[in-house]
N, C-alpha and C positions, 0 to 999 in steps of 0.2 A: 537523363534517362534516354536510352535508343534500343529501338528494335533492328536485328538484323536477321539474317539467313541463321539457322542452327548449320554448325559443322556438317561436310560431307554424312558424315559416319552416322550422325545422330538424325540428320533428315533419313537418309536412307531405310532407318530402322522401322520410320513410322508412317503414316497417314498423313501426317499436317507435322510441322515444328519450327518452332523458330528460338532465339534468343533473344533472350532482354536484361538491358544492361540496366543497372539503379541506379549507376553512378556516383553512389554512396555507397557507406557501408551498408549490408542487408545481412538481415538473419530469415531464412526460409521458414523456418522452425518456428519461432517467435509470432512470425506469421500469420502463419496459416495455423498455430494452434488452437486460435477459437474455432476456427469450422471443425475441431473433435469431437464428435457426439460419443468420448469415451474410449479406452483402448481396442475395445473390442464393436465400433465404427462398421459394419459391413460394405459401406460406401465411400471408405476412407484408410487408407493404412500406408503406415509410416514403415519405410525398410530402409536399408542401409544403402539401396542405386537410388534413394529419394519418396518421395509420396504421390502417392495415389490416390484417382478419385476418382467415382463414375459418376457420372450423372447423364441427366436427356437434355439437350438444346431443341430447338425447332425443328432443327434436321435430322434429326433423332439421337440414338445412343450414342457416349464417350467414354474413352478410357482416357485418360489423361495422368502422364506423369512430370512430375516437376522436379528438376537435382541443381540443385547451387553448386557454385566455384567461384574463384578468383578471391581476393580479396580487397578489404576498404571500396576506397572510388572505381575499382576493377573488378566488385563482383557482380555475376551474370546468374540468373538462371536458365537452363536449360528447360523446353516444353515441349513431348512427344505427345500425340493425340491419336487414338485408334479409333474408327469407326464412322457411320454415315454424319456425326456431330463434329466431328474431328477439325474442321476448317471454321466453325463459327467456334469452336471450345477454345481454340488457338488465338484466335481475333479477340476474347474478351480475357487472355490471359492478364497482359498488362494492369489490368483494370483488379482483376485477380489479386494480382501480389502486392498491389497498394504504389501503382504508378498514378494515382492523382491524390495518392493521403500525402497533404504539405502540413509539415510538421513549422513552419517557418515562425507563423503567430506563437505559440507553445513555446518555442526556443528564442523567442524576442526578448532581450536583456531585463527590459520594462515588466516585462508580464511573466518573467524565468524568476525576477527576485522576488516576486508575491506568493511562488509557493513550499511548500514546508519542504525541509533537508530531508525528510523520508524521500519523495517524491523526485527533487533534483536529483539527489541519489543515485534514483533509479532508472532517473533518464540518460545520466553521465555514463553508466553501466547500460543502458539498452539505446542508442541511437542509431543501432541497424532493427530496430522491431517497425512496420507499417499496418496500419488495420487494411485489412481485406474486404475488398469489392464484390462480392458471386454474383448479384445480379440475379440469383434466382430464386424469387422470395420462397416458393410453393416448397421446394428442398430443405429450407432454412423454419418456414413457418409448420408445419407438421411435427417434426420432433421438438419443436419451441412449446407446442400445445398442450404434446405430448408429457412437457414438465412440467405442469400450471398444477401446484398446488402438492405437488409432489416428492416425493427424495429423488435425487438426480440417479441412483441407482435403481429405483424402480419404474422412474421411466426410459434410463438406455437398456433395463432388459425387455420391454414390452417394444421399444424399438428393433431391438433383434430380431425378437419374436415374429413380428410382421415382415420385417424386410427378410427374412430367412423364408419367410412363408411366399412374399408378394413380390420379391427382385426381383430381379433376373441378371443372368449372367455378366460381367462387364465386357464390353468387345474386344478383340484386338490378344496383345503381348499381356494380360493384365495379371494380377497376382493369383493362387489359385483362391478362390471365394470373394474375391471384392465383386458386389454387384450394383447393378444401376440400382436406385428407389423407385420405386413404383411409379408411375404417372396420374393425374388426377384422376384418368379413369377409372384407374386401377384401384386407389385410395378408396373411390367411391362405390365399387362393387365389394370390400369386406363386408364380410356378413356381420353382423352382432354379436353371434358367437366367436369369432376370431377376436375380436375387441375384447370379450371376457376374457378369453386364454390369457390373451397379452395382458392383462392384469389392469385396462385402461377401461376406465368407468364411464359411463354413459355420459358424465359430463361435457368430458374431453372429446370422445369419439365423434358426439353431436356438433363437437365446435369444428370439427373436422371436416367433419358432412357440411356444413352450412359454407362451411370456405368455400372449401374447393366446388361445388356447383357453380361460383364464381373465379375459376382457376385463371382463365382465364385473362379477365380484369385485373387481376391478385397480379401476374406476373408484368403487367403494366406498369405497375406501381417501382418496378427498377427506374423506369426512367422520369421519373419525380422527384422533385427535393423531400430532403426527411420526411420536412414537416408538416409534407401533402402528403407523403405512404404514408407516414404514420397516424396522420388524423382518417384518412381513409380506412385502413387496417381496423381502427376502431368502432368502422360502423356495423363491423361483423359482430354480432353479439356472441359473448363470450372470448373474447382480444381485449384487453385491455392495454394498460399502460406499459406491461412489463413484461407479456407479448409483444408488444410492438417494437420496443427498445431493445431487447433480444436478437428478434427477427433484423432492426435495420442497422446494427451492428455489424451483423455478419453482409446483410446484399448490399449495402450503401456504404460501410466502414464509416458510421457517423461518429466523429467526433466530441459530440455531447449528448448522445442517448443513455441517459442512468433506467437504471433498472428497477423502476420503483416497484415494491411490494414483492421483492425480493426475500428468502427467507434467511439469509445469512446478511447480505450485501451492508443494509444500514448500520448492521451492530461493528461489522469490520472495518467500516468505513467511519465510525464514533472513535472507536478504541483505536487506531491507525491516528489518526487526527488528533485526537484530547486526551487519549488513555481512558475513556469512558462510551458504554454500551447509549447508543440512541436508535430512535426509530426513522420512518421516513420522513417523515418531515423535518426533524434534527439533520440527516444526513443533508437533503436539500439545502437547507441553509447553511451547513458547512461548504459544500459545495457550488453554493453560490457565486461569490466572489471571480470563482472560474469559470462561467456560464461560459459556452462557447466551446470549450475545451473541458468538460467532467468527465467523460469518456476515456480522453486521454488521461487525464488524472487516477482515474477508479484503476487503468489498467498498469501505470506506477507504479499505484499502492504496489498491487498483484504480482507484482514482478520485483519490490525491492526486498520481497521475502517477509516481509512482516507476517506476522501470526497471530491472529486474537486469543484470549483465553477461552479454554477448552470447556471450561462449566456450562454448566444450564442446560434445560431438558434439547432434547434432539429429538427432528422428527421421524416417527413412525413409519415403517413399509408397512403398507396396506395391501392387504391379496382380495382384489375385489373380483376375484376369481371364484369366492366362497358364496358371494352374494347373487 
């Protein structure tokens, strides 16, 4: 993996840019697809010159776009960056695309025969995928919260609903309507009322509130091992386990955070395994074995296309809009 100069053409265009090489094969896509909070993402969007993100660094707002080329041990991504963020957004790209996920332990012959042909599979078929770095918990933990207990459709539309309300514009060449997320100040100035509209119950909104007063600290927690964000993360009440593992997924690309208490996760991860529905604790100890690397295993499954059976009750959209 090397960083270089981006091409005359593509510095030119932007703020900040540069190139970074994998020197492996790399899939962009595969990527950065967890950081989708859904197609319709207003902080996020996938076009055909690449993807796009806004977000706030220290230095302030970014637009940031990312487009791959090359291919195998010669593919590169490109990274233009708009705005006063623009030069530290550049700086933690690498980190970004998954320049320190080593996949080397997981692909070690020893520990590659101990897991199921689903799984090998799926690695044989995806060895340009890397978990992603963001490093920016506060971005990552607010729409995480946002889903505690929820259908993932009724929290990325109360996520719209806010950031359509509380964004602002993204700097720079950016798409028309990607906009930065709000900043903890900002989070913290919704009214109660806006929190009804969005359909997001006093539960969530309060665990929101109680964060970010500590935004702060919150955003420290990048430059910790997991297992201190994430024990941290948990002394906010109302963060739990499945919170946390979420959250340090996406800013740590931890390798073995499972998603406990998950409302699909266990049963798929049963029937994937043994052909039979289990709970969390069932999963855990299927999981077991791989301690270290579950992460990477649960995101296998997810990618060798496997499919659980469709029966059984499904959860409810709640319009807490009524109450």
């Amino acid at each position: 993996m090397t960083i270089a100069e981006a091409p005359p053409a593509v510095a030119a265009a932007a703020d900040a840019s540069l190139r970074w090489h994998s020197g492996a094969a790399y899939r962009l896509d595969q990527t950065l697809g967890i950081l989708l909070r859904g197609n319709g993402d207003p902080s996020f969007a996938a076009h055909s010159n690449g993807f796009w993100m806004a977000f706030t660094t220290p230095a302030g707002p970014v637009t940031l776009r990312l487009s791959g080329g090359g291919v195998g041990s010669d593919s590169f991504v490109d990274a233009q960056a708009w705005g006063p963020g623009s030069d530290q957004a550049v700086a933690a790209v690498p980190r970004l695309l998954g320049a320190d996920d080593d996949w080397s332990a997981f692909d070690e012959p020893a520990f590659h025969s101990t897991l199921p042909r689903l799984v090998t599979e799926a690695r044989r078929r995806n060895l340009a995928v890397r978990l992603p770095s963001t490093g920016r918990v506060v971005d990552s933990l607010v729409p995480t919260i946002l889903e505690q207990k929820v259908t993932t459709l009724e929290a990325r539309r109360g996520y719209r609903y806010l950031m359509y309300r509380y964004g602002t514009p993204a700097p720079g060449k950016a798409p028309v309507g990607l906009l930065v997320p709000p900043s903890p100040r900002q989070w913290l100035s919704i009214p109660s009322w806006e929190w009804h509209k969005a359909g997001v119950g006093p539960q969530r909104s309060a665990t929101i509130m109680r964060a970010l007063q500590s935004a702060v600290a919150l955003e420290r927690l990048a430059h910790l091992s997991t297992a201190e964000a994430g024990a941290k993360l948990q002394t906010v009440p109302g963060i739990g386990v499945w919170t946390a593992a979420e959250v340090l997924q996406r800013t740590h690309g931890c390798p073995d955070s499972v998603s406990v208490g998950d409302y699909h996760l266990a049963a798929y991860v049963g029937y994937a395994l043994t052909g039979r529905k289990t709970d969390d604790a069932g999963m855990l100890e299927l999981l077991e074995p791989w301690r270290g690397q579950r992460q990477r295993v649960v995101r296998m499954l997810y990618l060798s296309g496997f499919r659980k059976p469709t029966f059984g009750p499904r959860m409810t959209v709640q319009d807490h809009r009524k109450h």
